[in-house]
N, C-alpha and C positions, 0 to 999 in steps of 0.2 A: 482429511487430505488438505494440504497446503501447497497453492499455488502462487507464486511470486511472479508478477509481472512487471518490467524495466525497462528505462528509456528517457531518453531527451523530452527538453519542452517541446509539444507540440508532434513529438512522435507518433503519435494515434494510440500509445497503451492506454489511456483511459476507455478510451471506446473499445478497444479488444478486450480489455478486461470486462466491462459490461458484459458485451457480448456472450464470454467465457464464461460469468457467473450465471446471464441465461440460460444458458447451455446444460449447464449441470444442476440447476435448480428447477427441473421442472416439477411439477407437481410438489414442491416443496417452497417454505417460506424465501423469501429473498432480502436481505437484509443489507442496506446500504450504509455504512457507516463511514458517513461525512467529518472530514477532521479540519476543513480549510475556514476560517475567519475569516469572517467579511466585514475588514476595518479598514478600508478603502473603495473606491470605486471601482479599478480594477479588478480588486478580489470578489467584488456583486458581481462583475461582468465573467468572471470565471464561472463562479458560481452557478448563475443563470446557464448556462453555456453547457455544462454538466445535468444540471436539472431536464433542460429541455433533453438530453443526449437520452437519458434514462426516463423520459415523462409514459411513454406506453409500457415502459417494461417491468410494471409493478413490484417496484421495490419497496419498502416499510422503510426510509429513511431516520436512523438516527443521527442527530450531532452532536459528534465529541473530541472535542478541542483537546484536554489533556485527562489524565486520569482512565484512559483506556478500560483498566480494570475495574471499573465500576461499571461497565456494560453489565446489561443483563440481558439474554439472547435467548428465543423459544428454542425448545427443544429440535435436532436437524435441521436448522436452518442451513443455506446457503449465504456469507458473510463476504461481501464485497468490501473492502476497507481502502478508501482513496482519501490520503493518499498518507506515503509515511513519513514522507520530507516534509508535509504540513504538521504532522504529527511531534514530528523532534522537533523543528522550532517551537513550535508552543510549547511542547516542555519545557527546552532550553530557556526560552525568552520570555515565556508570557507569563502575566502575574499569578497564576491559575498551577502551574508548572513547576515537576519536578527540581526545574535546574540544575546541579548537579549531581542528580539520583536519576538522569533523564536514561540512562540505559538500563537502568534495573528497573525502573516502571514502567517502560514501554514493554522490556523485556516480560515482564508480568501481566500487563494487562494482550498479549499476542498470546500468552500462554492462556489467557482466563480463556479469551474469544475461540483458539483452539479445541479448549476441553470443551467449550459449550455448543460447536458447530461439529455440523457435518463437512461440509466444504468451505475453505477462508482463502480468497485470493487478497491479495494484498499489492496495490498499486504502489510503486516507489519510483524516485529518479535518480536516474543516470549523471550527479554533477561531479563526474570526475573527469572529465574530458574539460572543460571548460577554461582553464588555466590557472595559474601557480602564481601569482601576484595577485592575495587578499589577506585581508588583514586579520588578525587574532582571532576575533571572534568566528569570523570566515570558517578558519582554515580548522576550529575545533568541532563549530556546526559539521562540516564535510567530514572531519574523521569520527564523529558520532553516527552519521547517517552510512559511514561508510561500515562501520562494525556492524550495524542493523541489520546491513542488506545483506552483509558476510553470512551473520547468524541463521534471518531468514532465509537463505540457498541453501547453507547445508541441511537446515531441517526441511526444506522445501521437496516437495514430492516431484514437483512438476517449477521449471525456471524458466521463462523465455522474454525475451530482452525485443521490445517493438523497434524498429528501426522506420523510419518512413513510410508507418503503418504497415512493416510486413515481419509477420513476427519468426526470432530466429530461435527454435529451440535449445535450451542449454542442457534442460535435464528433464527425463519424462522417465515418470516409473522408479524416479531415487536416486539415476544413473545419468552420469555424465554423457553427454552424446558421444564426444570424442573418444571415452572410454568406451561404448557399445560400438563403435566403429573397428577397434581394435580389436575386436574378438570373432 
């Protein structure tokens, strides 16, 4: 089962997805799979921030920067992956990284984590709202991030988008809300 969960900086989906993956990983392994680089101060101070959010909620943290698909995942876990905007920059950008093969290897290594979990939510942001004056590199990062998140919706079992920590469901059970509304 794949669960997608989306939103702004600062929106509270990290911690709902935590939350989420608690929820449905009980009595089973929980698997946190950290993708953010901490190659500044800010990014330790994220970092930390995330660590502490998840410190009681016995997760087996891996980190993995680029190369998704070399995970190797016990059998029915539950697979928290935060987050997938930190995930395509490193591919895109980092020395480690696909660079222009960054949609077919992400695409591959979500597929590996899929086959090998029982439940995979997958944490991604919302930067499309943010404005239309950036430059090149900008504007290919966001429509790379943006095909990702397209991909993961439609395979997506369950979609819901955090807003000011209150989350809006978009699709549960396969189905568009808006479409189960109409019937």
């Amino acid at each position: 089962m794949l669960t997608v969960v989306i939103g702004g900086s600062g929106s509270g989906k990290s911690e709902f997805a935590e939350n989420l993956a608690v929820k449905k990983g009980k009595e089973k392994k929980l698997i946190y799979i950290a993708t953010m680089q901490p190659f500044d101060k800010e990014t330790e101070i994220r970092i930390k921030k995330h660590q502490d959010m998840r410190k009681e909620k016995k997760f087996h943290t891996i980190e993995c920067f680029t190369r998704l698909e070399s995970v190797s995942l016990p059998p029915l876990s539950v697979v928290l992956l935060e987050c997938m905007s930190n995930l395509i920059a490193n591919e895109m950008f980092g020395e480690e990284g696909a660079k222009i093969n960054t949609l077919s290897a992400v695409k591959a290594g979500l597929n590996s984590i899929l086959e090998q979990s029982e439940e995979v939510v997958v944490v991604t942001n919302n930067v499309f709202e943010e404005g239309t004056n950036v430059d090149q590199m900008t504007e290919r990062y966001i429509r790379v991030l943006a095909e990702i998140n397209g991909w993961l919706c439609k395979q997506a079992d369950v979609a819901v988008e955090v807003i000011h920590g209150i989350p809006v469901w978009i699709k549960q059970g396969g189905t568009k809300q808006n479409e189960s509304a109409g019937k």
